[in-house]
N, C-alpha and C positions, 0 to 999 in steps of 0.2 A: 641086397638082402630081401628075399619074398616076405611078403607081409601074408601071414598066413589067419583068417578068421573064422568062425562058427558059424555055419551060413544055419538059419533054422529053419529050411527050405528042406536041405538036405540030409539033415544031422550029422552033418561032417564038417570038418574042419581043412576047412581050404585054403590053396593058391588062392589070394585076391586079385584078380583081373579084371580092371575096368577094361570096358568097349573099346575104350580110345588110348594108346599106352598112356600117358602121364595125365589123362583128367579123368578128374570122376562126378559122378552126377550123384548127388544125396539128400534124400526126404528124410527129416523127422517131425514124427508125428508129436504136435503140441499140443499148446491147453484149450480146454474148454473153458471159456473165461466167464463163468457163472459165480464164482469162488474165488479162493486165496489158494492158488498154487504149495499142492504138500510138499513135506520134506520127501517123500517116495516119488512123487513125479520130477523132482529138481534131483533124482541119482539119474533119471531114463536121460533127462537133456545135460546133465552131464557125462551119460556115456557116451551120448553125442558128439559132445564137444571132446573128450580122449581120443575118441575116432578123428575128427574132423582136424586135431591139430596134432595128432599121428601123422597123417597124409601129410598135410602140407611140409611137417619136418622134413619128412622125406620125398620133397620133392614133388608132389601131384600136385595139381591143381583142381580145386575143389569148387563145384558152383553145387554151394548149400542153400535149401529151400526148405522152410517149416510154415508148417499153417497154423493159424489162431481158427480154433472150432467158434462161432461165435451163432450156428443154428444150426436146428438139426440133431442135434445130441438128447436125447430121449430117455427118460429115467429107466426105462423098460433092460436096459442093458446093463443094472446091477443084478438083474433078476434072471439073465440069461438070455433076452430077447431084445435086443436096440429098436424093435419096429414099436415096440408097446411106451406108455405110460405117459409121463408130460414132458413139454421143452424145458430143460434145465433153466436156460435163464431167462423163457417168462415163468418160471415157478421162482425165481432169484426175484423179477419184477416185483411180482405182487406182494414176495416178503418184505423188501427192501423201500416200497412204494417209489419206486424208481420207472421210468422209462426202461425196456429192453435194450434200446441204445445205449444209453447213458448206462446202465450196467456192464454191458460187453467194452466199453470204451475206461470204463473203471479200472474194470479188474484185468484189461489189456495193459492198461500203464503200469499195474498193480505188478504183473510177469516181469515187461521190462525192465522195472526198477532192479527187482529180483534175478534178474536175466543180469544185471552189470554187476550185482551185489556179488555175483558167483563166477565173476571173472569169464563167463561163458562167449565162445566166440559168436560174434554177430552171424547170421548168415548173409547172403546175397539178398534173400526177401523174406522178410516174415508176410504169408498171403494168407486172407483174410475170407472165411467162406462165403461171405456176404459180398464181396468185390466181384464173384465168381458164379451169379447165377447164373447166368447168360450160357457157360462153358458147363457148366452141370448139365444143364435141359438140352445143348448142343448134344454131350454125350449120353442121355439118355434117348434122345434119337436117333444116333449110330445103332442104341442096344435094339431098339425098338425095329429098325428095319433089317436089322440081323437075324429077328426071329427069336430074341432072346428076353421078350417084355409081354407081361398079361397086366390087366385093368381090373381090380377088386375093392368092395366098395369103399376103403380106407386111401387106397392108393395104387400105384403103378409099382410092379415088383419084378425082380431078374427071375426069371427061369432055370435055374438050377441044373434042371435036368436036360432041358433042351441045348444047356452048356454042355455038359457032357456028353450029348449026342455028338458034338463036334469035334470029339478025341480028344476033351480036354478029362483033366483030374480036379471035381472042385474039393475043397478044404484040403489045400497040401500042406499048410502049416500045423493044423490039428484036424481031431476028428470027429467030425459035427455031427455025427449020428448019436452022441450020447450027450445027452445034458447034463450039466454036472450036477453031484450030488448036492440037495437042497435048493436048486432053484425052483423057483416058483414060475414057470413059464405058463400062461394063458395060450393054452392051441388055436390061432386064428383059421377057421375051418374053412374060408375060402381060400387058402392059400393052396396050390396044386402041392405043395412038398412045402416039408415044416423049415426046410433047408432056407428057403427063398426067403428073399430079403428087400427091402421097400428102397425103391429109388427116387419115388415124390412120393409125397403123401399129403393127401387132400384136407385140406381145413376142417374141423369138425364145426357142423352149421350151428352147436348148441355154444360156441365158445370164441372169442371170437379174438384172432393172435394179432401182436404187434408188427408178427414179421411174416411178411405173406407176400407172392408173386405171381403173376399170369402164367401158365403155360400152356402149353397146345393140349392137354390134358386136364385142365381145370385151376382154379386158385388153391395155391398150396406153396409147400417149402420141400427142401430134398431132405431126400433121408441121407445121416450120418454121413454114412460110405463114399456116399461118388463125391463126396468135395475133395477127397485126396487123392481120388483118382483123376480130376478133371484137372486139378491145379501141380500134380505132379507130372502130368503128363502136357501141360503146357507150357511148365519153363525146365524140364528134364528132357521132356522127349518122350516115345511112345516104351521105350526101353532103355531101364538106366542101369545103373551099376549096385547103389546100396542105399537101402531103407531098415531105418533104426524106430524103434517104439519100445514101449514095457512088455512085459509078457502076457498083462491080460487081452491085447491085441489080437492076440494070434488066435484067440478061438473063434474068432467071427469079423471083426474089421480087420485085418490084415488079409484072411484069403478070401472075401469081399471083394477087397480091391483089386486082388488077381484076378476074380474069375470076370468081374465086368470090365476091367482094364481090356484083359486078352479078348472078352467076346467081341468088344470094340471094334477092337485094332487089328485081332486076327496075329500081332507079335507075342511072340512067348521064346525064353518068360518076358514078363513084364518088369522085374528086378531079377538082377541076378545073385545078388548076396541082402538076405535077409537078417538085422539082429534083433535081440529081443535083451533087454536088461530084467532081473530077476526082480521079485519085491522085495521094497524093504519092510523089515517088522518091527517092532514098537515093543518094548521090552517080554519080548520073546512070545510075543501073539502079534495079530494082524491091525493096522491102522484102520480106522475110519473117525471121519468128522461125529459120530453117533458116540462113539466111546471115549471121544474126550481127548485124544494123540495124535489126533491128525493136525501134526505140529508146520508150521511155518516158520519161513526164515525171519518175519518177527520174532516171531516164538525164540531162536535161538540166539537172536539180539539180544534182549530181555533178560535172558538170562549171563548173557556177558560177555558172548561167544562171539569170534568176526565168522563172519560165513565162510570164511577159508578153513576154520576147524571143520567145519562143515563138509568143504570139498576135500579135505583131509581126510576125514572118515570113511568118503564114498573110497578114496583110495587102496584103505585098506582091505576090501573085498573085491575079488573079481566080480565082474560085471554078472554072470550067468549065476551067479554063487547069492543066494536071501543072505544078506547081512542084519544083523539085530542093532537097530539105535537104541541105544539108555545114555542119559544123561552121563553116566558113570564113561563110557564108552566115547561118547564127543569129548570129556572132560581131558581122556587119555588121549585123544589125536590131534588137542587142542597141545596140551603139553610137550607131544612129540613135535609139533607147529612151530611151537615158539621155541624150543631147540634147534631147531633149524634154521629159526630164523638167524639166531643169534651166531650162530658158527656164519653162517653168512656176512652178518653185518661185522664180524668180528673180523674179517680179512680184508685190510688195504690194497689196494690195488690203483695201479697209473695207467693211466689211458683207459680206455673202454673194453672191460670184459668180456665183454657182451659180444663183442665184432672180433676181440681176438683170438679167432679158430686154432691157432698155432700152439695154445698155451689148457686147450679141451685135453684128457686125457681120452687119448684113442682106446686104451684097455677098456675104461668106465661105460667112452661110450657104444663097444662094443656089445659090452653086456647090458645095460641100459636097453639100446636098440633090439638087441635080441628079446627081455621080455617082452617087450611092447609087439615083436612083430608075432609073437607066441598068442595069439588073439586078445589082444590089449590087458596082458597078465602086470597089471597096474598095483597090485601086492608086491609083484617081485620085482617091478624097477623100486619102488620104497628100498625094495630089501638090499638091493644095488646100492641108492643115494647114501642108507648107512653104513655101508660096508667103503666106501670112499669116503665117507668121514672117519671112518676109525682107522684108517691106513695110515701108517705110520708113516710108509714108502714115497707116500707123493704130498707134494708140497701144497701148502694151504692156496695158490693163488691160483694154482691145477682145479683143484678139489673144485672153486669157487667160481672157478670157469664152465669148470662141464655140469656144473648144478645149474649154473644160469642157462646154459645150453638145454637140458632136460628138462626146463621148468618151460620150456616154449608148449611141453607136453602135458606137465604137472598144473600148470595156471593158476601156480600158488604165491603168485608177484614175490619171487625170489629178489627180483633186481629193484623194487619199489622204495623209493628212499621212507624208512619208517622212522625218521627224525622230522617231526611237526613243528610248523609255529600254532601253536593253540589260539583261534579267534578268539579278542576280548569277549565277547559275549559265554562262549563257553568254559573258559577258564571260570568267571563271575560264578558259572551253575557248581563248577568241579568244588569250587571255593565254599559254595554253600552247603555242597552237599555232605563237605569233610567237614560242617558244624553240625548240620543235623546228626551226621555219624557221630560226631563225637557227646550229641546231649543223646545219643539214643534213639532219637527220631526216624526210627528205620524207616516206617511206610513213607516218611518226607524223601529220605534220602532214595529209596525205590523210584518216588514220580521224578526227582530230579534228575537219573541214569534216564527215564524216560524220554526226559525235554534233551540232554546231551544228545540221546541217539539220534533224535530227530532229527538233528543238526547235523548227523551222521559223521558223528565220534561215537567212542565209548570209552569208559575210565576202568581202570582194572587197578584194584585195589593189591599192594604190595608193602614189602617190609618196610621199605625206602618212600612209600605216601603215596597218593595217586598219578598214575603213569595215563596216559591220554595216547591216542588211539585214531588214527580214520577208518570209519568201515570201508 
């Protein structure tokens, strides 16, 4: 069965053909670790992870590669411009009065945690932009003897034009002659074309950065772009199969990475299937850390929720499709959650379901496979997983098979035994916090769900008394 996806390359929806028939080579683009990782950036790396354990269900083998941004990332790019403004996390430093290290090293663990918290599959390397100057400055001297590099007083920047003199097309994912309405973009007037884009950029002598390097061009750090060209291109190869990111990618870092990828290497394309995952919104306008919603899987702890309601929700919308988070809205896909779980745990079964193929219903997972290979229409296998629970026709140990089968896709630990022994310590907190509930003592009983979670449970209050939880 073709696995057919939306390549944003082409705006068509394709045959999937990696290079090689059964492997495939996949970049997605990760966090800038200056911050806490939002609920909108954790739907992109899990559109990732639908993709990445789509494939392997079916058979490919997948060598996945994500990078941690940890320099380079420049404020200038909420404004429309990534060459302008400060480093993210020495502007994180100075707030935080932390070393830039010890920031980037924070909020790298801070993902990971988050990264297990969301059941999201490992890759083969999470690479680190700072592990990788060496291969940055390498490939910006490929650009540079290509004819494809000029020297201005801020930094060293791609040629744009002198790319397209070469029968290339630059910006194929968008169209970078127009800036979007409301940006604020400052015109750097040395630059030959507004288009061009900084591939070092030189230390400002009035300031002085934690994270700075020699090159044959002067002391300075790379700009943004070429760390995932340098680093995709050294453990994928000069041309791979698929590259996944959000959609705000694609107006400047993602055909970026094309056009100095291909000025390199002279191979094109340089991906052959591009995706982009939609935004998500925040009760029906836009996230940001400014407005108060740029929520975190903290944040949905807190409130009560395991992050699998979480990965629930992403479920309910296709990927290319802006889905709306409200409280109201996780509440409902937390609910549909734990229905599911409970038909699951509600079916006995001998031997190991998991390994026995013979007892999968082949109809379900016909249809199953078919959404998913519908450009990972992750809406309509849900609409599948119910329509097998409510059949009358096929037997519950069927049913309980090919859901555990589907969930290799789903990564909603269908198969995870959810009967705990409660550690004496957190039991002690569960204990206290059904007195404070009961003298009233909410704001007590609020920091004691605090201290549980920490321990990574959570209590979920029920008709029947508190029910205990592992996240």
């Amino acid at each position: 069965m073709d696995i057919h996806l939306y390549n944003s390359k082409s705006h068509l929806l394709e045959v999937f053909k990696p290079k090689e028939d059964k492997s495939v080579g996949m970049y997605t683009c990760g966090p800038t670790v200056y911050s806490y990782v939002t609920i909108g950036n954790w739907r992109t790396y899990t559109l990732a992870d639908f993709a990445y354990r789509a494939l392997v269900l079916q058979g490919y083998s997948v060598k996945y590669i994500m990078n941690i941004t940890d320099v380079g990332h420049l404020t200038g790019d909420n404004a429309g411009d990534a060459d302008t403004g400060t480093d993210r996390l020495e502007n994180a430093s100075k707030k935080e009065n932390k070393t830039v290290w010890d920031i980037a090293t924070y909020y790298t663990n801070d993902f990971m945690r988050g990264y297990d918290l969301m059941h999201l599959s490992r890759p083969n390397q999470f690479v680190k932009a700072t592990d990788h100057i060496a291969e940055q400055i390498a490939l910006i001297e490929k650009l540079e003897k290509n004819g494809l590099t000029y020297q201005i007083t801020d930094g060293i920047y791609f040629d744009t034009v002198a790319y397209e003199a070469l029968g290339y097309t630059y910006g194929e994912l968008s169209n970078l002659d127009h800036i979007h309405e409301g940006a604020r973009v400052e015109y750097n007037s040395e630059k030959k074309n507004n288009r061009d884009f900084a591939l070092w950029k030189f230390n400002n002598a009035d300031e002085k950065r934690q994270m700075e390097w020699d090159s044959p061009w002067g002391v300075g750090f790379p700009g943004w772009h070429i760390e995932c060209s340098a680093m995709a291109m050294k453990y994928l190869g000069e041309q791979f199969d698929l590259h996944i990111g959000g959609e705000d990618l694609k107006s400047t870092h993602h055909p970026n990475e094309i056009a100095q990828s291909q000025g390199a290497t002279g191979c094109a394309p340089f991906v052959t299937t591009w995706m982009h995952g939609a935004f998500l919104m925040v009760d029906g306008g836009r996230m940001g850390k400014s407005m108060g919603n740029a929520y975190t899987i903290d944040d949905i702890i807190a409130k009560g929720y395991s992050p699998m309601a979480l990965r629930y929700f992403y479920l309910t919308g296709h990927y290319r499709t802006q889905i709306n988070f409200t409280w109201a809205a996780l509440d409902a896909a937390n609910n549909a959650l734990q229905k599911l779980f409970a038909f699951v745990d509600s079916v006995s079964v001998t031997g190991d379901v998991k390994l026995n193929e013979g007892i999968i219903d082949s109809v379900y997972q016909d249809k199953m496979l078919t959404r998913i290979n519908d450009d990972l229409d992750m809406p309509g296998v849900l609409a599948v997983v119910w329509e097998l629970i409510k059949d009358t026709k096929i037997e519950p140990v069927n049913k309980k098979a090919t859901l555990l089968w589907i969930d290799a896709v789903l990564g909603l630990g269908l198969a995870e035994d959810r009967t705990i022994t409660v550690p004496h310590e957190v039991a002690v907190l569960v204990e206290q916090r059904e007195d404070a509930r009961t003298n009233k003592d909410f704001a007590g009983s609020d920091a004691l769900r605090a201290q549980i979670q920490t321990l990574g449970y959570e209590v979920l209050d029920t008709k029947d008394g508190p029910k205990v939880k592992k996240l």
